[in-house]
C-alpha positions as CSV (number, residue, x, y, z in Angstrom):
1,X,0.2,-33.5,294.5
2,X,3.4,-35.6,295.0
3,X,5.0,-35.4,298.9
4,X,7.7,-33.4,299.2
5,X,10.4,-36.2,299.3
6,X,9.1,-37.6,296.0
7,X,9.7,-33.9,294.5
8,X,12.7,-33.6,296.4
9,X,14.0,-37.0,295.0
10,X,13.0,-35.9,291.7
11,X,15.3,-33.3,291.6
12,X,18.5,-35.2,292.7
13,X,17.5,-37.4,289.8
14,X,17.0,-34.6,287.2
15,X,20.1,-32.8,288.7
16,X,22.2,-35.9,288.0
17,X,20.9,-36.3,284.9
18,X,22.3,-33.0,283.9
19,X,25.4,-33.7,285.8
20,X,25.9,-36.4,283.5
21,X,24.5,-34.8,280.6
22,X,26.9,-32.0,280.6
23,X,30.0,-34.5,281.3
24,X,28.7,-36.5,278.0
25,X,28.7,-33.6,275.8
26,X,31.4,-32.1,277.7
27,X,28.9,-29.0,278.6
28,X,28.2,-26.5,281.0
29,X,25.8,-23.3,281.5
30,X,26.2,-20.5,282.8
31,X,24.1,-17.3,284.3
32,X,24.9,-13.6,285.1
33,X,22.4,-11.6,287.1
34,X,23.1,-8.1,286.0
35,X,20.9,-6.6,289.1
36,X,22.9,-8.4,291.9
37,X,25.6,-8.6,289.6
38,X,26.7,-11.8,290.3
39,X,27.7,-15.1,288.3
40,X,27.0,-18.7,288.2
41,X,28.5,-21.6,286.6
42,X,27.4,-25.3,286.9
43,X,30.0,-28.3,287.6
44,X,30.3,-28.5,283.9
45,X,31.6,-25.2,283.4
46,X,34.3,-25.8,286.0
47,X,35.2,-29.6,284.7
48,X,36.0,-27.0,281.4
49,X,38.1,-24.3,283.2
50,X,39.8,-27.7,285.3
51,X,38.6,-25.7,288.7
52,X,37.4,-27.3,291.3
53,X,33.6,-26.8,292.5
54,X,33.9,-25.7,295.8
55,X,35.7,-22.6,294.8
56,X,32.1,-21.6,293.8
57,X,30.2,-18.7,294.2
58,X,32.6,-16.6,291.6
59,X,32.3,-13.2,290.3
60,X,32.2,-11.0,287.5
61,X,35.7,-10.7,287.2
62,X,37.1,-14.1,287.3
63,X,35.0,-15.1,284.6
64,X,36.4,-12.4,282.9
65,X,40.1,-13.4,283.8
66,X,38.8,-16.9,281.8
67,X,38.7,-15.7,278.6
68,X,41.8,-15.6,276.3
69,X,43.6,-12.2,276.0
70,X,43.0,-11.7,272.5
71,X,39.4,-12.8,272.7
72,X,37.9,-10.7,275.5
73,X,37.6,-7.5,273.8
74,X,35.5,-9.7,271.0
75,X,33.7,-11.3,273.5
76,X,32.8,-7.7,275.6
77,X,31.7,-6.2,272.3
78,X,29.3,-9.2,271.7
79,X,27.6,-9.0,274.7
80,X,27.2,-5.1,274.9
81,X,25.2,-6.0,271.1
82,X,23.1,-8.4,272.4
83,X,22.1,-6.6,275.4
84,X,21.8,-3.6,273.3
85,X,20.6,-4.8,270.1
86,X,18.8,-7.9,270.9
87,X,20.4,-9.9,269.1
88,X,21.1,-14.0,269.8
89,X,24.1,-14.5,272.1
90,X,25.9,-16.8,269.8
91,X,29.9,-16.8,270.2
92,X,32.5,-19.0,269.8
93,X,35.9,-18.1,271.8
94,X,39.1,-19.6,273.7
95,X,39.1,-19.8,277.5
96,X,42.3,-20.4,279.9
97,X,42.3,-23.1,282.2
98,X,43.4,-23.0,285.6
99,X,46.2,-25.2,284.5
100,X,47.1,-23.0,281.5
101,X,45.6,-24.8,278.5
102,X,43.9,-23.5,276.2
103,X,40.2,-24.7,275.2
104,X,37.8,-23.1,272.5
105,X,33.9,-22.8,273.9
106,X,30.8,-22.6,271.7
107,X,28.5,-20.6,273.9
108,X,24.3,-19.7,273.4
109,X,22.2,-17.6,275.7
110,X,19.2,-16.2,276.4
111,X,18.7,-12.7,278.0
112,X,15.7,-12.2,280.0
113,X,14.4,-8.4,280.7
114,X,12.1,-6.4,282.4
115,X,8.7,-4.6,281.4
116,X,10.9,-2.1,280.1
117,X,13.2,-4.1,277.9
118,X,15.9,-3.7,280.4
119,X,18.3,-7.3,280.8
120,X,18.1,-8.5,284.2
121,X,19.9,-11.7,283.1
122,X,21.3,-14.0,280.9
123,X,21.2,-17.5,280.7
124,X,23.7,-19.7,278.4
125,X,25.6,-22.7,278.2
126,X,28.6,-23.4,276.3
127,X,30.1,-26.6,275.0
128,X,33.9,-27.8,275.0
129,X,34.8,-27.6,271.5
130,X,38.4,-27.8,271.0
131,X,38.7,-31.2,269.6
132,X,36.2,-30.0,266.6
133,X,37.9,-26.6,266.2
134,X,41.6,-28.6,266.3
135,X,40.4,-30.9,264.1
136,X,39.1,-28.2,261.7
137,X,42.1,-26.6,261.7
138,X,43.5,-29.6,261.2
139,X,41.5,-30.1,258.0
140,X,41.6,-26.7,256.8
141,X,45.4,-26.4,257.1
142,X,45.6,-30.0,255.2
143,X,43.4,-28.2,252.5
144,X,45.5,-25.4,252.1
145,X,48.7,-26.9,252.3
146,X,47.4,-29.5,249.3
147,X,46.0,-26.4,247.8
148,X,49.2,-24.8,247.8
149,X,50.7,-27.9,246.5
150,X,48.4,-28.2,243.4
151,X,49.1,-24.5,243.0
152,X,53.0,-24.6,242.9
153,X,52.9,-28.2,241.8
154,X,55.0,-28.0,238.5
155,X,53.2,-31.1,237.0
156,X,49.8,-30.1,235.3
157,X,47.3,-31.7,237.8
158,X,43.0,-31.9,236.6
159,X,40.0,-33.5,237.3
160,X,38.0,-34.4,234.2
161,X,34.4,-35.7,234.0
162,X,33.2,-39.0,232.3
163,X,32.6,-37.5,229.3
164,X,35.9,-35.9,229.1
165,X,35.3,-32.5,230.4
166,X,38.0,-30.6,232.0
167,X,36.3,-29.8,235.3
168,X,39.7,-28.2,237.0
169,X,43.2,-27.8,236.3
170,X,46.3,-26.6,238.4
171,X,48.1,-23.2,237.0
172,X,50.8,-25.6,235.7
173,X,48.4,-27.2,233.9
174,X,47.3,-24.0,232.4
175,X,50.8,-22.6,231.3
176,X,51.3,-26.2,229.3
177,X,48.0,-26.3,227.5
178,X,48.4,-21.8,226.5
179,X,45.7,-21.2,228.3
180,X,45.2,-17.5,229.4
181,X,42.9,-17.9,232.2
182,X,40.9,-21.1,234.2
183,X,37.6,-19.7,231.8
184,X,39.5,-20.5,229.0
185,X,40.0,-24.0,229.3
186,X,37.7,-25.4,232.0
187,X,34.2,-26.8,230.5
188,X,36.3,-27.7,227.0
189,X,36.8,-31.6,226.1
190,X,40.5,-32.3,227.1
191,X,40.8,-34.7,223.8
192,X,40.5,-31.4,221.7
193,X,43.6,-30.4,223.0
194,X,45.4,-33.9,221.8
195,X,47.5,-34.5,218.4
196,X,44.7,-36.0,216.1
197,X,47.3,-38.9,215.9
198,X,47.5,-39.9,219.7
199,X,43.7,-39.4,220.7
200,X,43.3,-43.1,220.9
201,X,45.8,-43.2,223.2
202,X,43.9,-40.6,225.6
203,X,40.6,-42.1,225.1
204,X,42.3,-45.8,226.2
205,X,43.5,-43.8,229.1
206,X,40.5,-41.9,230.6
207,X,38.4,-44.9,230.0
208,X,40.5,-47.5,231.9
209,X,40.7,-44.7,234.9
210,X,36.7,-44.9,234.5
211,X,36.7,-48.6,234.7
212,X,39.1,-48.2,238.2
213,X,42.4,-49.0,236.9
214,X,45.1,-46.9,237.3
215,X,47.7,-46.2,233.9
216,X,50.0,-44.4,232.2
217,X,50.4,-43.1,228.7
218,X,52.2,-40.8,226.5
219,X,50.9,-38.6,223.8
220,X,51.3,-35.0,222.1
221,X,48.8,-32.1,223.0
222,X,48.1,-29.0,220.8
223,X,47.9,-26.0,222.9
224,X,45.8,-22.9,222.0
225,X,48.6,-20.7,221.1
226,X,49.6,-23.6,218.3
227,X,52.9,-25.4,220.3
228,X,53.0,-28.7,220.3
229,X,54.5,-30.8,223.3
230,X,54.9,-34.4,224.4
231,X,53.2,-35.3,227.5
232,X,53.1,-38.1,230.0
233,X,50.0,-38.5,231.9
234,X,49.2,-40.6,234.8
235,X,45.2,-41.5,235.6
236,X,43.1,-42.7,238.6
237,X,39.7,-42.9,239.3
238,X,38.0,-40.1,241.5
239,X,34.7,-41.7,243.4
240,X,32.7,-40.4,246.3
241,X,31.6,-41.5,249.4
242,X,29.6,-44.7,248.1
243,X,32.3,-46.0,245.7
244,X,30.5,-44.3,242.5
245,X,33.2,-43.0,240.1
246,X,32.3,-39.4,239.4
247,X,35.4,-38.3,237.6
248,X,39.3,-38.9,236.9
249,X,42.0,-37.7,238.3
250,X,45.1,-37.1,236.4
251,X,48.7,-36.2,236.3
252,X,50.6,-34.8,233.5
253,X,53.9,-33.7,233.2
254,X,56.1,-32.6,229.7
255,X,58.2,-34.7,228.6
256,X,59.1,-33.2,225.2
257,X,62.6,-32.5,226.4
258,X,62.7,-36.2,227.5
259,X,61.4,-37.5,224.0
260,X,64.4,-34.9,222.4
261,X,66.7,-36.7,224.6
262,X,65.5,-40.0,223.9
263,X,65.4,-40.0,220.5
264,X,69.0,-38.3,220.7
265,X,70.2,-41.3,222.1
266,X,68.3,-43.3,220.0
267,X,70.2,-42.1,217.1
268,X,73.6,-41.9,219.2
269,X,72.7,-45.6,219.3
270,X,72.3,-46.4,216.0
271,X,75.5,-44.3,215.3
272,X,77.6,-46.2,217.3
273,X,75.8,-49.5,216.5
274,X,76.7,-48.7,213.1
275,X,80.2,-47.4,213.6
276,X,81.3,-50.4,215.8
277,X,79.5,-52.7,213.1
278,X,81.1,-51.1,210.6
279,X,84.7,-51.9,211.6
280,X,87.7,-54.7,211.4
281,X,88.2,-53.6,214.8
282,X,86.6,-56.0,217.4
283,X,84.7,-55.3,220.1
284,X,83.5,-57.1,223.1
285,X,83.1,-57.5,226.7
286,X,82.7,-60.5,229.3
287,X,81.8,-61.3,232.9
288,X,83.9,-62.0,236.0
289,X,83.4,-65.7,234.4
290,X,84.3,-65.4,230.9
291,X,80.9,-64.9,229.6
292,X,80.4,-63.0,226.6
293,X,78.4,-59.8,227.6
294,X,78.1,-57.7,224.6
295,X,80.3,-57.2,221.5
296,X,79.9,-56.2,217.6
297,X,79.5,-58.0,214.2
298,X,83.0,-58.5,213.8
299,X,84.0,-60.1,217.5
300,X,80.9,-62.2,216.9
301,X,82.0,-63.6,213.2
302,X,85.8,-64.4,214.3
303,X,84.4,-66.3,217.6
304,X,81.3,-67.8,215.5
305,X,84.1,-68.9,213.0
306,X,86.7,-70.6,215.5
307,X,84.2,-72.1,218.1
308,X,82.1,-73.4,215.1
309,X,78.5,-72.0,216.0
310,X,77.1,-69.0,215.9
311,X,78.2,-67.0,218.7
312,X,76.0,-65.3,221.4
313,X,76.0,-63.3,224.7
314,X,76.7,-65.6,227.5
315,X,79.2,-68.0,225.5
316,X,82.5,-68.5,227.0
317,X,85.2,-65.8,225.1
318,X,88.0,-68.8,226.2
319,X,87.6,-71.0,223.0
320,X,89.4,-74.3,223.2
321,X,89.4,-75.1,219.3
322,X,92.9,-73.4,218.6
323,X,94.5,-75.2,220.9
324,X,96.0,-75.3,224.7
325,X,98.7,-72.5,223.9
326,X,95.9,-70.4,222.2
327,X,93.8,-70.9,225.2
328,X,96.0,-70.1,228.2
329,X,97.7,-67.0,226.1
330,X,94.1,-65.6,226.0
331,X,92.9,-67.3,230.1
332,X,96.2,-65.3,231.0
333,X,95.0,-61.8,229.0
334,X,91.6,-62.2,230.5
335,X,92.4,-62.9,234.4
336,X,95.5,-60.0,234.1
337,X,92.4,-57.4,233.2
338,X,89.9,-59.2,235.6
339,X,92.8,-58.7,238.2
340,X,92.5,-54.6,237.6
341,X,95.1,-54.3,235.2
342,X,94.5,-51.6,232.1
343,X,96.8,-52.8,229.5
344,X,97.1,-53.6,225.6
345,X,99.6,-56.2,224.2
346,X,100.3,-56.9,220.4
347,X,99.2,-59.5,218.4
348,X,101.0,-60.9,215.0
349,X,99.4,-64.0,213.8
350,X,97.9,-66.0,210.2
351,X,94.2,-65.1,210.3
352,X,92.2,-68.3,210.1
353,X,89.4,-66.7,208.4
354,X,91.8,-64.8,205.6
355,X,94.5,-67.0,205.5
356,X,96.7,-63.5,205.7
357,X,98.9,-62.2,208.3
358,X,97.5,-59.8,210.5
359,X,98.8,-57.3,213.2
360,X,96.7,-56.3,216.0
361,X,97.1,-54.3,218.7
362,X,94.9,-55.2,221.9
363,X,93.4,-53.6,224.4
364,X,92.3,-54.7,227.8
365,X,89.9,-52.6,230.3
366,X,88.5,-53.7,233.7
367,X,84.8,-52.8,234.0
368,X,83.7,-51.9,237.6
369,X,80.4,-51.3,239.6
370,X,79.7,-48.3,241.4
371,X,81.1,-49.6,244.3
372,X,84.2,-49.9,242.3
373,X,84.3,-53.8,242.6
374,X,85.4,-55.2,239.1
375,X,82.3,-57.1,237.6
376,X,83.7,-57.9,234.0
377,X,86.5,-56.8,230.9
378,X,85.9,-54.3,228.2
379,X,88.3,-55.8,225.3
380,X,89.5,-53.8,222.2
381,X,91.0,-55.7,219.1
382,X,92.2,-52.9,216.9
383,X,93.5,-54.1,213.4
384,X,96.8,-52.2,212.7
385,X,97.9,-54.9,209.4
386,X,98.0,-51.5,207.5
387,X,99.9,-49.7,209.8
388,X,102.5,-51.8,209.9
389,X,102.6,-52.4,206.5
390,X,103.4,-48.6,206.5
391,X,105.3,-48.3,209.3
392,X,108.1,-50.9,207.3
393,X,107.8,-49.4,204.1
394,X,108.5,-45.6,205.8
395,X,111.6,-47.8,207.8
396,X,112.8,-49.0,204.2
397,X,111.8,-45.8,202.7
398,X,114.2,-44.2,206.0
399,X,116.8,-46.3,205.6
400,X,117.0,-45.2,201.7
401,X,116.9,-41.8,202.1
402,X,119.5,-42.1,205.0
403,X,121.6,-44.3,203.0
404,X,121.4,-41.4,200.0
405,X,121.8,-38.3,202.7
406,X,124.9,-40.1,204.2
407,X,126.9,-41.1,201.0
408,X,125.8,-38.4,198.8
409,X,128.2,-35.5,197.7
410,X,125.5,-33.0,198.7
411,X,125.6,-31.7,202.1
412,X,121.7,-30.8,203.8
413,X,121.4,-28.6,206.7
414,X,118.7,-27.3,208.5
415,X,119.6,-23.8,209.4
416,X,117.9,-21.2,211.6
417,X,117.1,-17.5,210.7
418,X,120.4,-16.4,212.0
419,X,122.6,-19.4,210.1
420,X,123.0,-21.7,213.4
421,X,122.8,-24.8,212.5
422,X,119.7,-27.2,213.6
423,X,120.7,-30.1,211.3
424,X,123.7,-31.5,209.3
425,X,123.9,-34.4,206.9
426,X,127.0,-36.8,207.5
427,X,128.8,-36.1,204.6
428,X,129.4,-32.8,205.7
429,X,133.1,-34.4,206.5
430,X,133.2,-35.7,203.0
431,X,133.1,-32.3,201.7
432,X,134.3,-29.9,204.2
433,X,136.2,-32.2,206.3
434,X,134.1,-31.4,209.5
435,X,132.3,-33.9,211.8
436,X,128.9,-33.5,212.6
437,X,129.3,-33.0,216.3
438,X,131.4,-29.7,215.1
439,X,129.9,-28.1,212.8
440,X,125.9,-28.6,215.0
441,X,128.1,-25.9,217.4
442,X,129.1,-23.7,214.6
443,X,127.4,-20.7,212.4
444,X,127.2,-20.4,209.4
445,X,129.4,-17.2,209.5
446,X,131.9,-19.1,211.0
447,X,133.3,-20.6,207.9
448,X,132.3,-18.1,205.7
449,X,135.0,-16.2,203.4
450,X,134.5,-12.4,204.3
451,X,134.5,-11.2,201.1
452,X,131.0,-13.1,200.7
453,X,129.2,-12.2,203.9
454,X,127.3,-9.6,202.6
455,X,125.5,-11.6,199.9
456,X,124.5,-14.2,202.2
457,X,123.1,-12.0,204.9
458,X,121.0,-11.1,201.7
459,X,119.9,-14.6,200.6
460,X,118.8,-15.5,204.2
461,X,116.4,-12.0,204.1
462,X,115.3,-12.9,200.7
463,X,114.6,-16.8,201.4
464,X,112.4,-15.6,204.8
465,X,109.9,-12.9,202.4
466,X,109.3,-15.7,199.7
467,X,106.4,-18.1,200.0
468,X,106.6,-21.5,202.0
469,X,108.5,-24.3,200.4
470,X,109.6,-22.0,197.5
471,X,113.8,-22.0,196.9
472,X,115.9,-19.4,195.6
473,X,118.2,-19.3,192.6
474,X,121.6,-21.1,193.6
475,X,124.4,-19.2,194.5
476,X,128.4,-20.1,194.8
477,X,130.5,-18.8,197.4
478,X,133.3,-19.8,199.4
479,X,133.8,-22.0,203.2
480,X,136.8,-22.4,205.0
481,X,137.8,-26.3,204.5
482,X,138.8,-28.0,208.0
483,X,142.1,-28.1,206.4
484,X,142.5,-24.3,206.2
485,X,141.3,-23.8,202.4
486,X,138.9,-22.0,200.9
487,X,136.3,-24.0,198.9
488,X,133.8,-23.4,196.5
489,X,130.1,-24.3,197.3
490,X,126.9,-24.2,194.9
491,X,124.0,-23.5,197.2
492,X,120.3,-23.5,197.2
493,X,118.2,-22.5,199.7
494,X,114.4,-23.2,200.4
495,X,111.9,-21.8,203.1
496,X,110.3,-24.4,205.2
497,X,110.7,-22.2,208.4
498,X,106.7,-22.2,209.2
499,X,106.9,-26.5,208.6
500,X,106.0,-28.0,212.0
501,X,108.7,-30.8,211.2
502,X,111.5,-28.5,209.6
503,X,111.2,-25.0,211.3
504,X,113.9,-23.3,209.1
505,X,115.9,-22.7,206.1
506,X,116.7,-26.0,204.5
507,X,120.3,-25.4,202.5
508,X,121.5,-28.0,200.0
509,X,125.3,-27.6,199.0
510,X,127.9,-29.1,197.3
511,X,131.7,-28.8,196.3
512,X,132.3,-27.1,193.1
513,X,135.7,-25.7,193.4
514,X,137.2,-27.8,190.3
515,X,134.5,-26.8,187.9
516,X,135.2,-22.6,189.3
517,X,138.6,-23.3,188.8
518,X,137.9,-24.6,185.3
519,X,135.9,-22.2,184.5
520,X,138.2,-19.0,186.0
521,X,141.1,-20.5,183.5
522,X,138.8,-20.9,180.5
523,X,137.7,-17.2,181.1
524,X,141.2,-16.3,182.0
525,X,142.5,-17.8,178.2
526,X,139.4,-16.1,177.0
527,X,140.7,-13.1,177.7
528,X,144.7,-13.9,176.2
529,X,143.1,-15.2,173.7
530,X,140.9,-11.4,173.0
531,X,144.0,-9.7,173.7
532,X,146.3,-11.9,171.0
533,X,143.3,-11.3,168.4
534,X,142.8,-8.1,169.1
535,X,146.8,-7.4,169.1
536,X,147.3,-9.5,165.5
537,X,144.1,-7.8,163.8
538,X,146.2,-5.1,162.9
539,X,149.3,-6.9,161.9
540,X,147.5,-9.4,159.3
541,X,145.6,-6.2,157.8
542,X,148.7,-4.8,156.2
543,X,150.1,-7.6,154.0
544,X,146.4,-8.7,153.4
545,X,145.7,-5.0,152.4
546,X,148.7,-5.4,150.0
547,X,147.7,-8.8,148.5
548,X,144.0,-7.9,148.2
549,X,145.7,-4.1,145.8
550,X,148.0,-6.0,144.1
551,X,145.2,-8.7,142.8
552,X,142.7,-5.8,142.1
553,X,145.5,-3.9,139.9
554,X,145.9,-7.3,138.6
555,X,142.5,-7.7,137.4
556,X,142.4,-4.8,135.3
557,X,144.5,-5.6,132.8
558,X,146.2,-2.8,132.1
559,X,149.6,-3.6,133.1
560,X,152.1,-4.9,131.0
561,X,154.2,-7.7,131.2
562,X,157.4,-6.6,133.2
563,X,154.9,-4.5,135.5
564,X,152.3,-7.8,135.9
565,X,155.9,-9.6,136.8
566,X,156.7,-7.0,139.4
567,X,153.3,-7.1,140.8
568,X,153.5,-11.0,141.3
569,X,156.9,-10.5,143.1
570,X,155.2,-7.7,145.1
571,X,152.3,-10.5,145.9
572,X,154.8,-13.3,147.0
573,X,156.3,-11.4,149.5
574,X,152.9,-10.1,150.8
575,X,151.8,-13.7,151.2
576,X,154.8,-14.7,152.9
577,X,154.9,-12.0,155.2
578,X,151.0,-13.3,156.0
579,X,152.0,-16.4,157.0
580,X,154.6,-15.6,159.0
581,X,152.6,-13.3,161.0
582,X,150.0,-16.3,161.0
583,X,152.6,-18.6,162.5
584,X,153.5,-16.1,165.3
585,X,149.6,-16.1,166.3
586,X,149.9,-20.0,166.4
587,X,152.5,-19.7,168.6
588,X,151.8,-17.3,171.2
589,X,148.0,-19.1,171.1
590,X,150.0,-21.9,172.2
591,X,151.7,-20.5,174.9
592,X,148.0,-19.3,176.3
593,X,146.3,-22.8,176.1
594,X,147.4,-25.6,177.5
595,X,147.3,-28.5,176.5
């Protein structure tokens, strides 16, 4: 048997080693006697709760003040089964410091009863946990926040196995590939699902992921519902803990809308490549220092042609083959644009190429940056030779037709639905004596002779209800001269009011009072000349009737000689009677026309 100081020393030493024990593994234990109902807690237990020692013995009901609100009612119920039930004492809850924090135990205990199964005590100990329990929160909230990210992620997102098994794919995933449900897709090879034409390019990206390099590639996918999209994938290797790869990892999104676009632009490209090809027009743009940037076939040809290479991007645009003058004209162009100035000037020169004059109208356009600093030119050399060619011949053709509407005897107005007038010819004062100036201020009506009002309110209703650029019959009437006489006008009108460039009734007119009057006395003769014939008809019948008797009697035969004798008498005075009456027509026909 050991003395009683070697037991006693014993103790301190196991005692300390328990002290140190439950610092270490930041532990403490715990007793309740349920006969004496008291409670006991080692150092460790009030390290925990941050009380101090010396505050010990404590009862029943500060240990119950330690637990967290919303944890005691758990942690009642749990004991009253274990004392009642037998079952392990095995909870985890929080506890509140003395200095208000709050710290999550793990706590195990025995109970230890009577003969009759009745507790007595309990004996536990309980461990500081709350850096585990923080850090698996920590964890699981990481886990559910990247599970809610894979879930709402709108990229497909799936792990597939060496042999290119789908082992799990993100509900985006799903939607792209028409799958109804996870069952329906997971276990399935992934290349099943790609174009027949693009599996090689699947296959070259799963096994590169295998080998532990990370790629990219495009290629279409089939999904079970039939539709066919373009996809852009993304794969890295998966491996575990000792390196191993174990599957891939990959990221897929749809870029069919992207390929559209693309190839949109592709063919916008070609379009304009084409168009801007295509063209006399040149094209071209340079730097901040005259380099050539970019410009079309044509650009490239004239500056190939007068530099005497080929031309290319980055050679200078200022070209010192045509001369000083040439070259500072085209310095001064280039520096005015570089300076910020839009403009276009005009350009008339002997093409070098054609040997022909051309005209050329060009533009110049500063290119900026985002930050709006001005980083080169865009320069447009639009070929307007058949424009101007044009443009004189409709000057010369102007000048004609002014020249013909001036001096002509025809007078054109333009006149408006109510007769004002929008337009008069100059030789409006040729034939009524008006100036221009005056007659822009009058109406129509204002000139008109009363008497032929009402046939002209007619006309202008007619010309309106007949189709556009149709004319009516012409029509005479009479216009006050400037002079105070009334002269006589041949019109015709035509309907142009619905012609952007017109916009009313167009009237042509000219003088023909000479030819009315002409025509008034000819009818006016006409009609003497009726009345004279008419008058003398019945004169001329009675000696004719006698000569025409005396020649039928005559021609019988049955006269005799002294009665044949008398006849002839008879017919000689009938004859001259005729021809005096015919010389008395002669006369008073005379009298009506003159001469």
């Amino acid at each position: 048997m050991d003395p009683p100081s070697s037991v006693k020393g014993e103790g301190k030493k196991n005692e300390l080693i328990l002290r140190q024990m439950e610092t270490l593994g930041k532990l403490g234990h715990w007793e309740v006697d349920f006969v004496n109902q008291t409670l006991h807690w080692s150092e460790g237990v009030f390290h925990i709760l941050e009380m101090d020692p010396s505050s010990m013995p404590v009862n029943l009901e500060i240990g119950f003040q330690s637990v967290h609100p919303d944890d005691r009612e758990r942690a009642i119920q749990h004991m009253t089964e274990v004392l009642e039930t037998g079952i392990d004492y095995n909870l985890e809850c929080r506890l509140i410091t003395a200095t208000g924090k709050i710290k999550t135990i793990h706590s195990l205990a025995d109970v230890v009863r009577n003969e009759n199964n009745e507790p007595l005590q309990i004996i536990g100990i309980f461990q500081d946990v709350t850096e585990q329990r923080e850090a698996y929160e920590s964890l699981k909230q990481q886990e559910l926040r990247l599970s809610s990210i894979l879930q709402s992620e709108p990229e497909c997102v799936k792990v597939v196995s060496p042999e290119g098994i789908l082992v799990e794919m993100n509900p985006a995933g799903l939607q792209m590939i028409e799958a109804d449900c996870p069952e329906e897709a997971l276990g399935q090879k992934v290349e099943n699902l790609v174009h027949p034409a693009d599996v090689k390019f699947y296959k070259s990206l799963h096994e590169s992921a295998l080998q532990g390099i990370q790629s990219s590639a495009r290629f279409r996918i089939i999904g079970f519902k039939g539709t066919e999209r373009w996809m852009e994938s993304t794969a890295v290797p998966l491996a575990n803990q000792t390196g191993e790869i174990i599957s891939v990892i990959s990221v897929t999104r749809d870029i069919s809308d992207k390929v559209v676009s693309e190839e949109k632009l592709i063919r916008i490209k070609r379009n304009q490549e084409a168009l801007i090809n295509g063209t006399s027009d040149l094209i071209w743009s340079m730097d901040s220092r005259f380099h050539l940037i970019a410009a079309n076939q044509a650009f490239l040809d004239v500056m190939g042609f007068l530099q005497g290479f080929p031309a290319q991007e980055g050679d200078s645009v200022l070209i010192m083959s045509q001369g000083e003058a040439f070259y500072e004209k085209w310095k001064g162009y280039y520096e005015r644009g570089l300076s910020g100035e839009s403009f276009k000037t005009y350009e008339r020169f002997i093409s070098p190429i054609t040997e022909k004059e051309e005209h050329r109208e060009v533009f110049f356009n500063p290119i900026r940056n985002v930050e709006g600093f001005i980083t080169g030119l865009a320069c447009f050399s639009k070929d307007i030779t058949d424009i101007m060619a044009k443009r004189m011949e409709l000057i010369s053709s102007e000048k004609r037709y002014r020249a013909l509407v001036e001096n002509g005897a025809d007078v054109i107005a333009i006149l408006s639905i109510e007769g004002k007038a929008k337009y008069v010819s100059p030789s409006i004062t040729k034939v009524l004596g008006y100036t221009e100036a005056d007659a822009m201020h009058m109406n129509l009506f204002d000139f008109l002779h009363p008497d032929d009002v009402p046939k002209i309110i007619k006309r202008l209703e007619e010309v309106r209800s007949i189709p556009q650029g149709n004319s009516l019959p012409s029509h005479n009437f009479r216009i006050k001269h400037q002079d105070g006489s009334w002269r006589w006008v041949e019109s015709t009108i035509t309907n142009l009011i619905e012609d952007e460039n017109i916009a009313g009734i167009v009237d042509n007119f000219h003088d023909v009072t000479e030819r009315v009057v002409q025509i008034t006395a000819i009818q006016t003769q006409n009609e003497k000349l009726k009345a004279i014939a008419w008058t003398q008809s019945h004169i001329v019948r009675n000696p004719l009737a006698k000569i025409m008797g005396i020649v039928d009697l005559i021609q019988t035969g049955t006269l005799s000689v002294t009665e044949e004798r008398q006849s002839l008498d008879h017919l000689i005075e009938s004859a001259k009677e005729l021809d005096g009456i015919i010389q008395d027509i002669v006369l008073k026909s005379q009298r009506v026309i003159v001469p």
